[in-house]
MARBA-908467 format. One line per field, with one value per residue: y, z, x of N, C-alpha, C in turn; residue in one letter. Coordinates in nm, 2 decimals, m for minus. Each point is the difference from the previous one (the first is absolute). Example, Ala and Ser with C-alpha at 12.3 -4.5 7.8 and 13.67 -1.06 7.14 Angstrom:
REM MARBA-908467
n.py: c(m0.57; 0.11)
n.pz: c(0.78; m0.07)
n.px: c(1.32; m0.04)
ca.py: c(0.12; 0.11)
ca.pz: c(0.00; 0.00)
ca.px: c(m0.09; 0.09)
c.py: c(0.12; 0.11)
c.pz: c(0.00; 0.08)
c.px: c(0.09; m0.08)
code: c(A; S)
This chain:
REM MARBA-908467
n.py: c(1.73; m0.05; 0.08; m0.12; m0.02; m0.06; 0.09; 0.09; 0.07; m0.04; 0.04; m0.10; 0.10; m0.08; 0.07; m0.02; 0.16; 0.02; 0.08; m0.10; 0.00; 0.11; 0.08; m0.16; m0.02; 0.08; 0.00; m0.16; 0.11; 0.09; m0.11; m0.04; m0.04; m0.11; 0.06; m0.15; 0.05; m0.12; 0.07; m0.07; 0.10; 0.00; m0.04; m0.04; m0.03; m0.09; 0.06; 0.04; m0.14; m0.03; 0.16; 0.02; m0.05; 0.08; 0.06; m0.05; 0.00; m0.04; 0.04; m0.11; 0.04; m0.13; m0.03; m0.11; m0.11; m0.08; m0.03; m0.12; 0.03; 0.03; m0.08; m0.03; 0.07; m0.01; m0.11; m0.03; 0.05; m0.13; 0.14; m0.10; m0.05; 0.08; m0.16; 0.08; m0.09; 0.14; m0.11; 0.08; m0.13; 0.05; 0.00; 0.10; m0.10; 0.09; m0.13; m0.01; 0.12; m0.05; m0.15; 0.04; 0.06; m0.11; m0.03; m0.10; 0.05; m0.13; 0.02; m0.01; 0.02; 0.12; m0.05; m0.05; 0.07; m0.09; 0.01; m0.02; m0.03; 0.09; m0.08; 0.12; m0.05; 0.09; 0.01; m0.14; 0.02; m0.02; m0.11; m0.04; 0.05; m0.03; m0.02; m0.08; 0.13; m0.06; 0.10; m0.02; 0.10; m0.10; 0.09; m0.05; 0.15; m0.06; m0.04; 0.05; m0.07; 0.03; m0.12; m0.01; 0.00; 0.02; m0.10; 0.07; 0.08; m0.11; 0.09; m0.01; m0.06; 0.03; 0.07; 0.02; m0.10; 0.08; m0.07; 0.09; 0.06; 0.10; 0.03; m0.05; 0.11; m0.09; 0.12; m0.13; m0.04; 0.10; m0.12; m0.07; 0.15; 0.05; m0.08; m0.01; 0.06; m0.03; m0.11; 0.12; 0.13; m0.08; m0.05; 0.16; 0.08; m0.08; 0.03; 0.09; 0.01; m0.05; 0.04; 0.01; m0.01; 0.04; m0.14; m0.09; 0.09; m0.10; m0.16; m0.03; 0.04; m0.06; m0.12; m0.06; 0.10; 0.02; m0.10; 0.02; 0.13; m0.03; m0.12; 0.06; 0.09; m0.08; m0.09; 0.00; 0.07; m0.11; 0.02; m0.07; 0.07; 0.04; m0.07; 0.09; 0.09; m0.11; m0.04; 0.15; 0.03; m0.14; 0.01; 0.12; m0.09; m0.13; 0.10; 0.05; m0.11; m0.02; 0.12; m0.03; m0.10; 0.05; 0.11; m0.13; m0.06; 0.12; 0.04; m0.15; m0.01; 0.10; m0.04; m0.13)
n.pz: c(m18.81; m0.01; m0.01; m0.04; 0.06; m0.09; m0.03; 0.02; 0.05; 0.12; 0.02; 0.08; 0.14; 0.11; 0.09; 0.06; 0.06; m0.12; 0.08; 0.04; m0.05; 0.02; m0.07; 0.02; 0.09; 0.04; 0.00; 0.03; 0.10; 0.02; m0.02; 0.11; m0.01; 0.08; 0.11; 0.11; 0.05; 0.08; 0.13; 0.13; 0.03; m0.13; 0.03; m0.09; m0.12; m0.01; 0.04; m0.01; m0.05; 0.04; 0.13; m0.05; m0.02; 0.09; m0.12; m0.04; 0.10; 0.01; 0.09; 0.04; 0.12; 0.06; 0.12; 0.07; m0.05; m0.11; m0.09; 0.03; 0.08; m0.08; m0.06; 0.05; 0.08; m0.01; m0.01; 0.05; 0.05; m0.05; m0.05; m0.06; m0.11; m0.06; 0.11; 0.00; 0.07; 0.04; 0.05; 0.12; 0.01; m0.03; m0.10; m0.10; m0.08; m0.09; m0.04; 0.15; 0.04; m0.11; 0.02; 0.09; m0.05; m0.07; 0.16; m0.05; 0.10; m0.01; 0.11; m0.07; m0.05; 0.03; 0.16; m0.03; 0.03; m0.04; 0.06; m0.06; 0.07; m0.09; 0.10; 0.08; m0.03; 0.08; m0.09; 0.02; m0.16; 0.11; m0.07; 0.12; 0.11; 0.01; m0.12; m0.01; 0.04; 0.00; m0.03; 0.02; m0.12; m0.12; 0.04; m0.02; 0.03; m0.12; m0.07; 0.13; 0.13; 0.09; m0.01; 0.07; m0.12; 0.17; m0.05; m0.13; 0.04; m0.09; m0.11; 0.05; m0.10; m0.07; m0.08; m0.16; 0.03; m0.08; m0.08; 0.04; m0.12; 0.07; 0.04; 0.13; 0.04; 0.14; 0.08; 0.10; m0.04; 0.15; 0.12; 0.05; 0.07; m0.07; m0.05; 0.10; 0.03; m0.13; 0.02; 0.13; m0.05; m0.14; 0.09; 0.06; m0.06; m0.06; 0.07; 0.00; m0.15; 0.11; 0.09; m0.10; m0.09; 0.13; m0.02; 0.10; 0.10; m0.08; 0.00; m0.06; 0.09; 0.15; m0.05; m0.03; 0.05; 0.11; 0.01; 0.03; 0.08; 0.10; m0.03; 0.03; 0.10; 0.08; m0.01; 0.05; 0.02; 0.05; 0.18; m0.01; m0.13; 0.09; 0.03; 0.04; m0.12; m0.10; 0.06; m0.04; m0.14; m0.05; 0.10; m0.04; m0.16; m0.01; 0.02; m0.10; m0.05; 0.05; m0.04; m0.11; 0.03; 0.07; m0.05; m0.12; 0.02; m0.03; m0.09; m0.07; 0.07; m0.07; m0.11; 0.05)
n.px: c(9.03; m0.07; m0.11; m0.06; m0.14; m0.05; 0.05; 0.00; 0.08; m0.03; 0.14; m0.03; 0.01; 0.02; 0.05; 0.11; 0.04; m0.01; 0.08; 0.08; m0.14; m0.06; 0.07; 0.11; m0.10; m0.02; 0.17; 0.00; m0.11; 0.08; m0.01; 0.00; m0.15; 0.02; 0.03; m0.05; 0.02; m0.02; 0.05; 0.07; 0.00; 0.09; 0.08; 0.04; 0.04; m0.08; m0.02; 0.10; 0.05; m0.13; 0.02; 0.17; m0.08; m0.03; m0.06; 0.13; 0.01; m0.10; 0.00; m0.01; m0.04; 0.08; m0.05; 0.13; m0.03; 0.01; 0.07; m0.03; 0.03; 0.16; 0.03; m0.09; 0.00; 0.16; 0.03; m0.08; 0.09; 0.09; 0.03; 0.13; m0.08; 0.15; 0.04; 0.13; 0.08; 0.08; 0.11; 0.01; 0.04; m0.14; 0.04; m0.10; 0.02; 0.07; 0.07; m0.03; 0.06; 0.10; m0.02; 0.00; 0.09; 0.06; m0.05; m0.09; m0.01; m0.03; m0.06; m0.06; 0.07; 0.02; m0.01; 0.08; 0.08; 0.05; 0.06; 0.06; 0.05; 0.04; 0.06; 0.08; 0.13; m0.01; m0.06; m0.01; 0.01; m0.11; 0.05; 0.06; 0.05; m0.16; 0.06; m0.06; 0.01; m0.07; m0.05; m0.13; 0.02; m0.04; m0.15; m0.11; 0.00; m0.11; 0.09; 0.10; 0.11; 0.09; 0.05; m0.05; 0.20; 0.12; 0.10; 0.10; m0.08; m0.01; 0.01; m0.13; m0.03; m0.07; 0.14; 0.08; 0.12; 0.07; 0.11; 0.03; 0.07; m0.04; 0.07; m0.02; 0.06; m0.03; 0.01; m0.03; 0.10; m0.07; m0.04; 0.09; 0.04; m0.04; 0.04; 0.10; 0.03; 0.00; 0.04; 0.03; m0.01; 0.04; 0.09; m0.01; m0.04; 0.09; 0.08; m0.02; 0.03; 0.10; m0.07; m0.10; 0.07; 0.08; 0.02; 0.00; 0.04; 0.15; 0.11; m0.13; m0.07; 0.10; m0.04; m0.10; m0.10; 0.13; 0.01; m0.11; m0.02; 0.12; m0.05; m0.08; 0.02; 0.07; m0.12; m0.10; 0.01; 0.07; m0.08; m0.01; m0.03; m0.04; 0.07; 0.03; m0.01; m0.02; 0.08; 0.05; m0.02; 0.01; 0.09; m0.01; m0.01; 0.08; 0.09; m0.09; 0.05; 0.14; 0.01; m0.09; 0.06; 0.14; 0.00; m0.04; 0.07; 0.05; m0.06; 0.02; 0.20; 0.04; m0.09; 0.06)
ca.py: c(m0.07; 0.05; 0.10; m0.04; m0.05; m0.18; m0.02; 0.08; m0.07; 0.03; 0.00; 0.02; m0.06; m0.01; 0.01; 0.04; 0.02; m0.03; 0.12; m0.05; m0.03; m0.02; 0.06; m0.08; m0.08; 0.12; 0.03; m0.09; 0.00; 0.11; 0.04; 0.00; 0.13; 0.05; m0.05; 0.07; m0.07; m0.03; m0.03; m0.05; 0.11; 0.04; 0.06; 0.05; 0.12; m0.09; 0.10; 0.12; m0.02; m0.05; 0.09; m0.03; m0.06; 0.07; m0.09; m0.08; m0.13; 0.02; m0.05; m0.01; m0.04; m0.07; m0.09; m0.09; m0.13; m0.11; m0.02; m0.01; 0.05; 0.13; 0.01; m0.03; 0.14; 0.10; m0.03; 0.07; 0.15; 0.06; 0.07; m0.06; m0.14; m0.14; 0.03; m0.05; m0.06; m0.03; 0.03; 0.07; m0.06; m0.02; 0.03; m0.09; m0.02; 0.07; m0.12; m0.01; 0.08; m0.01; m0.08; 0.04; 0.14; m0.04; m0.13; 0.05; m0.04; m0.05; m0.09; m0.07; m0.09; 0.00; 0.09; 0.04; m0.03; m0.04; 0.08; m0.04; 0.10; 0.02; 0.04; 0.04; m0.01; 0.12; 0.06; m0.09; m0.10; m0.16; m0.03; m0.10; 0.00; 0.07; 0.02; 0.01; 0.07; 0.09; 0.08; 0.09; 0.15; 0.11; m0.06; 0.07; 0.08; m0.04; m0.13; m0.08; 0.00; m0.06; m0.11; 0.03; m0.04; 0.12; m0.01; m0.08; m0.01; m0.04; 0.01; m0.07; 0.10; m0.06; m0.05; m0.09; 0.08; m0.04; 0.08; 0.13; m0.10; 0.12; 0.04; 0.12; 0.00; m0.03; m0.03; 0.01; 0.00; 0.14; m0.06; m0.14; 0.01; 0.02; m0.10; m0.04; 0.11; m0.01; m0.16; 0.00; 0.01; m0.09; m0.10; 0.04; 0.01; m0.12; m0.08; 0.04; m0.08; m0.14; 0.00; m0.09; m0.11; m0.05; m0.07; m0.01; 0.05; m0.10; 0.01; 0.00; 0.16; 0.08; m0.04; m0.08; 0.03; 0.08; m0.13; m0.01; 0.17; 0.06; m0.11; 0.05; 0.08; m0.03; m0.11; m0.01; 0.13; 0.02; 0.12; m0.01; 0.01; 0.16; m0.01; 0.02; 0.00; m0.13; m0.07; 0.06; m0.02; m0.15; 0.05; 0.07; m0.09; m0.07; 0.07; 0.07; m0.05; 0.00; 0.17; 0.00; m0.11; 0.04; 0.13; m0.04; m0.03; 0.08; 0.02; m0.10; m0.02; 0.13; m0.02; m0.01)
ca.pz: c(0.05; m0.06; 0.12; 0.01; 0.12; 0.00; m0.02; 0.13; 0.08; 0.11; 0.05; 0.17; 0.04; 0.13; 0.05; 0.14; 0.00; m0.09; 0.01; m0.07; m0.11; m0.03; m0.10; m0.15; m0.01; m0.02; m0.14; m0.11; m0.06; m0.07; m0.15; 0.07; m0.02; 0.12; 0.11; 0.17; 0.10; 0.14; 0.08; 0.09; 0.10; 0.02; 0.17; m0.16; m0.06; m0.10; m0.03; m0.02; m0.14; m0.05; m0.08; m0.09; m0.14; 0.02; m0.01; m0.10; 0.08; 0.14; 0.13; 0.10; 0.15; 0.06; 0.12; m0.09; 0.09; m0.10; m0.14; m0.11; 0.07; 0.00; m0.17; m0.03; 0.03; m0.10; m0.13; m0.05; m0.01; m0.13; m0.09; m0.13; 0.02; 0.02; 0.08; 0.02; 0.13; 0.06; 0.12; 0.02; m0.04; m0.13; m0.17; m0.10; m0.08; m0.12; m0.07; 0.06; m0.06; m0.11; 0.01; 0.06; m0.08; m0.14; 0.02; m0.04; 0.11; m0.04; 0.08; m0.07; m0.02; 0.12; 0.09; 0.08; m0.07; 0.13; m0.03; 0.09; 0.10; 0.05; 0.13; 0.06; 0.16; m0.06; m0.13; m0.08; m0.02; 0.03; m0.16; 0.02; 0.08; 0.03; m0.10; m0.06; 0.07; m0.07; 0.11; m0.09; 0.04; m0.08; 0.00; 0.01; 0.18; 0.11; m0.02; 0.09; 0.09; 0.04; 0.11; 0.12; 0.14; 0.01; m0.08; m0.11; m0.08; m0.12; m0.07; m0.03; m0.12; m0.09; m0.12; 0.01; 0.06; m0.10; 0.05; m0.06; m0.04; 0.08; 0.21; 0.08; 0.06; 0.13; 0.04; 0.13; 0.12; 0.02; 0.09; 0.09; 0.13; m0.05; m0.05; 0.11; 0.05; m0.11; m0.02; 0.13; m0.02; m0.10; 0.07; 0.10; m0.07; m0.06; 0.15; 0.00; m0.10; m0.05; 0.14; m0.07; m0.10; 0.06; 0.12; 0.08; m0.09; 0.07; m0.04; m0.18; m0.04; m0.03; m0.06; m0.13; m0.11; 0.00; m0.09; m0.11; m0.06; m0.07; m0.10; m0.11; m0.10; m0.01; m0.06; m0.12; m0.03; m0.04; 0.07; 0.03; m0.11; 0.05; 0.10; 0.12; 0.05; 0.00; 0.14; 0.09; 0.02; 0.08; 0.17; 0.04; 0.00; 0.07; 0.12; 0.03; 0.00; 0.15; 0.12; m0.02; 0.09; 0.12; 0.03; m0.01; 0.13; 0.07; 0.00; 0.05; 0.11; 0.11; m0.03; 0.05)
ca.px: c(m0.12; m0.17; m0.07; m0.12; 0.01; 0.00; 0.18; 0.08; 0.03; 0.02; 0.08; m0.01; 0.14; m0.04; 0.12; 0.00; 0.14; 0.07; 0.14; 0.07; m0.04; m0.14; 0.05; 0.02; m0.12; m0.05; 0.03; m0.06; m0.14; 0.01; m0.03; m0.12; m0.11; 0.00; 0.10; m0.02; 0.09; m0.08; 0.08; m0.07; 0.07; 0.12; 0.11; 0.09; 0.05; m0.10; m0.10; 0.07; 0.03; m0.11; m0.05; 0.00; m0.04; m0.13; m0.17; 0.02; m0.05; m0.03; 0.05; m0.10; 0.03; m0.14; 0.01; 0.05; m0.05; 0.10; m0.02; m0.18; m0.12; 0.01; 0.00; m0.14; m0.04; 0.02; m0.12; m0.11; 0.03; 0.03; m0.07; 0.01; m0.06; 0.08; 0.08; 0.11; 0.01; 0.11; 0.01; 0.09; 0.13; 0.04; 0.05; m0.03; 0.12; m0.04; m0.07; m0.15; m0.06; m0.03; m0.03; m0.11; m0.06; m0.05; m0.13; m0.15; m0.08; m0.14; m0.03; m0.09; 0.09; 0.11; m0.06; 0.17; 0.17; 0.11; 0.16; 0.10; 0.12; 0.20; 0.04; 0.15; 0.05; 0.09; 0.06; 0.06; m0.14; 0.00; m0.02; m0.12; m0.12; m0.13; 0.01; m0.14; m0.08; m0.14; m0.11; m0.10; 0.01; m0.03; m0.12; m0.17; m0.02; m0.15; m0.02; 0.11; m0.05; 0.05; m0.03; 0.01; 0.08; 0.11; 0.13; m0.01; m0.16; m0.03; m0.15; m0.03; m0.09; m0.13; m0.05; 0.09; 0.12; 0.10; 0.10; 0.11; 0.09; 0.08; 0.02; 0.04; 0.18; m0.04; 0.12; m0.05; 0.11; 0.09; 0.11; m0.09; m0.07; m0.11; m0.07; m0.05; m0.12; m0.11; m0.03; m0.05; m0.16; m0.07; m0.02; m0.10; m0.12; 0.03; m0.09; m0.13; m0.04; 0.03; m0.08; m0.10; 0.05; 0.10; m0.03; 0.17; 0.16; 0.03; 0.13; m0.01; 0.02; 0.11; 0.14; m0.02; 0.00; 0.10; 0.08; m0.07; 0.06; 0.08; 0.00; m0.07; 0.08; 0.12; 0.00; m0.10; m0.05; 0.13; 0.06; 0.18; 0.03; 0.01; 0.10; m0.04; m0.14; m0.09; 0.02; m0.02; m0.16; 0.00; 0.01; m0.10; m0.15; m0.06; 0.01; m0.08; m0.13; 0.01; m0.04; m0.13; m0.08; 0.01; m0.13; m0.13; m0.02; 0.05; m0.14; m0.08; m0.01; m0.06; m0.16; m0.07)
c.py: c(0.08; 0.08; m0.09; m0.07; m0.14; m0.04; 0.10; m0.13; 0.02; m0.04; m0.03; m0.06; m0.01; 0.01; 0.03; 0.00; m0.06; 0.12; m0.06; m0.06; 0.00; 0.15; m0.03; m0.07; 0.09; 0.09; m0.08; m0.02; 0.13; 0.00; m0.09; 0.11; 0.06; m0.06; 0.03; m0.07; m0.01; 0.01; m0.03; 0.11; m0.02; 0.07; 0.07; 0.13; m0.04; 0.12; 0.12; m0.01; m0.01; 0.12; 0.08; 0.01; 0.09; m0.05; m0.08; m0.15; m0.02; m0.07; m0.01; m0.14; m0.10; m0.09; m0.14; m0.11; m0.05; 0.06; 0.03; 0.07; 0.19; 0.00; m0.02; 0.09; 0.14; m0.04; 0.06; 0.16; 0.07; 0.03; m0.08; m0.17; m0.11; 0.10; m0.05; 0.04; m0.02; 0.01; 0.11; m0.02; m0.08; 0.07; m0.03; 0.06; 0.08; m0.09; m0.03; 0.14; 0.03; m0.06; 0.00; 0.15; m0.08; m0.07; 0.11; m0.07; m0.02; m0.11; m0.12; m0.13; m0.06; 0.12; 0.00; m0.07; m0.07; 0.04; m0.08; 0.08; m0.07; 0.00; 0.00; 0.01; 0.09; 0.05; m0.15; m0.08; m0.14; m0.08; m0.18; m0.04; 0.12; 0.01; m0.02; 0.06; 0.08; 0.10; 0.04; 0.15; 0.11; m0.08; 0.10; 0.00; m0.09; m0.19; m0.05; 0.04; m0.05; m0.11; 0.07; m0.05; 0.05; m0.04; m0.07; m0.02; 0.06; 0.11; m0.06; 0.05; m0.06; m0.05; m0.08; 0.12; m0.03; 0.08; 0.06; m0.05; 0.09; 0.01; 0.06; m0.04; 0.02; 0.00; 0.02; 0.01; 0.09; m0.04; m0.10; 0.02; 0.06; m0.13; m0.14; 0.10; m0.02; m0.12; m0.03; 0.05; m0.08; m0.12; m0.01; m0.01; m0.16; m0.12; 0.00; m0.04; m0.15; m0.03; m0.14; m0.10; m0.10; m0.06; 0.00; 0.02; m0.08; 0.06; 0.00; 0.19; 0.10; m0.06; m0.05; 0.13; 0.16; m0.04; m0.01; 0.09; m0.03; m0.07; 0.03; 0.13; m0.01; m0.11; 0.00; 0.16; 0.08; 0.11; m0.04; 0.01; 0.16; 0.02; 0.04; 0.10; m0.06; m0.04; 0.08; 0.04; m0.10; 0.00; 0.04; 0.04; m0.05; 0.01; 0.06; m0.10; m0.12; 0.06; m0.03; m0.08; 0.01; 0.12; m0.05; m0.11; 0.08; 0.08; m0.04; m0.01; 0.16; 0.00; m0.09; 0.00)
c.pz: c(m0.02; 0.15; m0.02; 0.10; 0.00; m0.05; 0.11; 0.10; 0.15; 0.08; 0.16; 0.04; 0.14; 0.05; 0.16; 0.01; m0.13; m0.12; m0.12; m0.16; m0.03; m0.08; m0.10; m0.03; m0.08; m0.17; m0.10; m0.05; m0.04; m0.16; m0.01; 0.00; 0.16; 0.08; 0.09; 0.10; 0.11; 0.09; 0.11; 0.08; 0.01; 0.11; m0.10; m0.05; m0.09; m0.04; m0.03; m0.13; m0.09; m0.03; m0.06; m0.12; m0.03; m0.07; m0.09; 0.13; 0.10; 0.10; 0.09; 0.13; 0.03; 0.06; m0.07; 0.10; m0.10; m0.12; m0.11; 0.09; 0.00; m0.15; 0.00; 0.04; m0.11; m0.20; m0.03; 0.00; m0.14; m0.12; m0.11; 0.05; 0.00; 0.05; 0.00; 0.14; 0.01; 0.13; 0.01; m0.04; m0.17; m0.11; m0.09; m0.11; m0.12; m0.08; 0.01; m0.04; m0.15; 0.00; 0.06; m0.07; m0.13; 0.02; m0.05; 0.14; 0.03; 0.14; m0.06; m0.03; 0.10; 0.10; 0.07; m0.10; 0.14; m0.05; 0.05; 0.09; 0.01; 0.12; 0.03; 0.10; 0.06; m0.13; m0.04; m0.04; 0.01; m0.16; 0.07; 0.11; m0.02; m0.21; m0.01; 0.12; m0.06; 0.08; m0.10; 0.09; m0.10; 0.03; m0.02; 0.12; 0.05; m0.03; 0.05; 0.12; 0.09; 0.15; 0.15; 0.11; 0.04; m0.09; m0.14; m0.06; m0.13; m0.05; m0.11; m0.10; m0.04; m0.10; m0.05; 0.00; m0.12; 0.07; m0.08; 0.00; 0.07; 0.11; 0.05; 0.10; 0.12; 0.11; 0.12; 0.10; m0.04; 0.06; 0.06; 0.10; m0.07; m0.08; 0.14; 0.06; m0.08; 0.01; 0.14; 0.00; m0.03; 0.10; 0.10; m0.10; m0.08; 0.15; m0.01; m0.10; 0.04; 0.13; m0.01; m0.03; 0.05; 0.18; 0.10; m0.08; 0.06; m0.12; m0.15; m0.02; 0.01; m0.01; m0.17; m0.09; m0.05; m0.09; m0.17; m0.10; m0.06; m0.12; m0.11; m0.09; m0.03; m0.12; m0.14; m0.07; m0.08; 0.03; 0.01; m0.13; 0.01; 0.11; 0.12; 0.06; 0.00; 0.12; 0.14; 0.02; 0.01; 0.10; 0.07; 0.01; 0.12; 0.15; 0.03; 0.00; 0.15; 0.11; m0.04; 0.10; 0.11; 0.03; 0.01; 0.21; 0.10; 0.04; 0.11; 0.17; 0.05; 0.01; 0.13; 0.17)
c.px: c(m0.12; m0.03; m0.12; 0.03; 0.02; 0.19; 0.03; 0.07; 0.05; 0.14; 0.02; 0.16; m0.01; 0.11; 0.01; 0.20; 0.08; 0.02; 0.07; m0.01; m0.15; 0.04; m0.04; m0.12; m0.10; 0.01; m0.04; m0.13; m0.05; m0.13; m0.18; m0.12; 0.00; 0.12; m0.04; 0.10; m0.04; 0.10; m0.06; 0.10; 0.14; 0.06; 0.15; m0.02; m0.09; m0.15; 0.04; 0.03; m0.10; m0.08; 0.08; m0.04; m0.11; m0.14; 0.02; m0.05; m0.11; 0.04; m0.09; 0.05; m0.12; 0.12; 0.03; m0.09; 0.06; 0.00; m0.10; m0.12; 0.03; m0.06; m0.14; m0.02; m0.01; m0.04; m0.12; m0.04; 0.07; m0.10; m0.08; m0.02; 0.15; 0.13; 0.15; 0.01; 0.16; 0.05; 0.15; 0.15; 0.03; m0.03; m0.07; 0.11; m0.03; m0.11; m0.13; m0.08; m0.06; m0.11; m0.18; m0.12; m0.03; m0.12; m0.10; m0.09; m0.14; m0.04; m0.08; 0.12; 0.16; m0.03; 0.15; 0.12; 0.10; 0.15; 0.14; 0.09; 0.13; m0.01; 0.12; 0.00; 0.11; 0.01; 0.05; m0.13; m0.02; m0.02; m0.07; m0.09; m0.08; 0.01; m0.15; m0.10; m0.09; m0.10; m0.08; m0.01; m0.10; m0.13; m0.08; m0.05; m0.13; 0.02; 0.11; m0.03; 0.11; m0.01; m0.02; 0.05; 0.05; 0.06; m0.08; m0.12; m0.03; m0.09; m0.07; m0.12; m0.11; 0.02; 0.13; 0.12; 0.09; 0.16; 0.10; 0.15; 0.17; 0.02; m0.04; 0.12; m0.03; 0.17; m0.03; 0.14; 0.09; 0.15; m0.05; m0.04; m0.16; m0.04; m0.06; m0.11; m0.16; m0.03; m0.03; m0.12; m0.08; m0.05; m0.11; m0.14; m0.03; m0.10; m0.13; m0.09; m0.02; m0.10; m0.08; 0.06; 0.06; m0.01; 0.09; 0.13; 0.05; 0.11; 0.00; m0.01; 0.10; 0.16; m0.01; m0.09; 0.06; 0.11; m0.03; 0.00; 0.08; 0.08; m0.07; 0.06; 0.14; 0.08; m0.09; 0.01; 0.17; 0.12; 0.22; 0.05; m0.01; 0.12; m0.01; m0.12; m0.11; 0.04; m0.10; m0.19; m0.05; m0.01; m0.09; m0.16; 0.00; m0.02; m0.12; m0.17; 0.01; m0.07; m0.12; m0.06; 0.04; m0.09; m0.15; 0.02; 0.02; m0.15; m0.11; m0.06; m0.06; m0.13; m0.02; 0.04)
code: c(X; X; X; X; X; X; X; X; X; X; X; X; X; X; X; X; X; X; X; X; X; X; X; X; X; X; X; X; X; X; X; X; X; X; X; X; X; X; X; X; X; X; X; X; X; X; X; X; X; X; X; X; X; X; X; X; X; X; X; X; X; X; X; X; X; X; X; X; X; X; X; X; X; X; X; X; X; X; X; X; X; X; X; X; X; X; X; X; X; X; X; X; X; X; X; X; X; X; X; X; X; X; X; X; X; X; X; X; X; X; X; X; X; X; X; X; X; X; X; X; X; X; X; X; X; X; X; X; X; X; X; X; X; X; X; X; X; X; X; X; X; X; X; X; X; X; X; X; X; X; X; X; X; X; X; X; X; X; X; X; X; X; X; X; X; X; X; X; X; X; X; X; X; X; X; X; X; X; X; X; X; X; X; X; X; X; X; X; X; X; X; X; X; X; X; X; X; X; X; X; X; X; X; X; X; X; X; X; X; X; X; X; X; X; X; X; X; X; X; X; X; X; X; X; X; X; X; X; X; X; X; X; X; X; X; X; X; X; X; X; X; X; X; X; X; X; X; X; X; X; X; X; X; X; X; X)
């Protein structure tokens, strides 16, 4: 990779207690002009690994409130005008790497790359649910931005977005007591997104469009062709977009 600054490139990784794999996350951007790692105050072994690595990384501490609102933070602090964007639990794949070092990077013409993600389940690769998962990760630090939601916030860019023909290897389930535990969070901060948008909670929010989840990935998305872990993340969607609307009333009534 070139030392100019309009190709350099900036490596960020946001993490919080991920001991268990922010190594491997870590080892995959290695070849990166820079590498920072944002943590939100690890209680782990997650900072110990990270220095480590000593000044091949920087490491830096900041207070967690959501997602996009940690990553918007830490963007515009990177050195280099373009940014790879991984998250703790995942992998960029040798391929992507290749792949990404051969770009000639020009915002003028493409201001972000979108990626697909291998997702596992345990160590088993999901081949049809979530299969067309895309995330834009590779961008230009002044011309993106992300949404200003707690969950699932989009970035969002200026210019045009093309996509990379490589992975990245996303392996969110440690266990199901941590995957419930994460889709519990999600559900809490998720409420809160939904505050505005969303009128009387009645029986279409927590039976029909829980129903709906899980039809969606079960059915359309072609989750029972994953056998039982398609079933199992099915479930638990919908489980979780349940808890969204019991917490968002749950809310409701303490406000007033």
């Amino acid at each position: 990779m070139s030392a100019d600054m309009s190709t350099a490139i900036t490596a960020i990784i946001p993490c919080f207690n991920e001991e268990d794999c922010i190594a491997q996350a870590i080892d995959s951007v290695l070849w990166a002009d820079e590498i920072i790692v944002v943590d939100s105050f690890s209680t782990d072994r997650t900072l110990e690994i990270c220095r480590s690595y000593g000044e091949r990384i920087r490491l830096i501490q900041h207070a967690y409130e959501n997602s996009a609102r940690q990553k918007n933070w830490i963007i515009p602090q990177a050195a280099h005008e373009w940014i790879f964007l991984l998250d703790a639990d995942e992998v960029a794949s040798d391929e992507l790497i290749t792949e990404i070092k051969a770009l000639e990077l020009d915002a003028s013409r493409y201001s972000a790359y979108a990626i697909t993600r291998d997702n596992y389940f345990f160590e088993r690769k999901l081949r049809y649910i979530w299969k067309s998962d895309r995330v834009v990760r590779l961008f230009h630090r002044d011309q993106s931005r992300y949404q200003d939601l707690a969950v699932h916030a989009k970035l969002e860019t200026e210019g045009n977005v093309a996509r990379l023909s490589s992975v990245i290897r996303h392996h969110s389930f440690k266990s199901m007591e941590h995957y419930r535990a994460k889709l519990e969070r999600y559900a809490h901060w998720s409420a809160k997104d939904y505050t505005e948008r969303t009128g009387s909670i009645t029986a279409y929010h927590k039976i029909i469009k829980p129903a709906a989840r899980f039809i969606k990935h079960y059915v359309v998305q072609g989750g029972f062709l994953d056998g039982k872990a398609g079933y199992q993340i099915s479930r638990l969607q919908s489980w979780a977009v349940r808890r969204r609307y019991e917490i968002l009333a749950e809310l409701r009534r303490n406000s007033r």
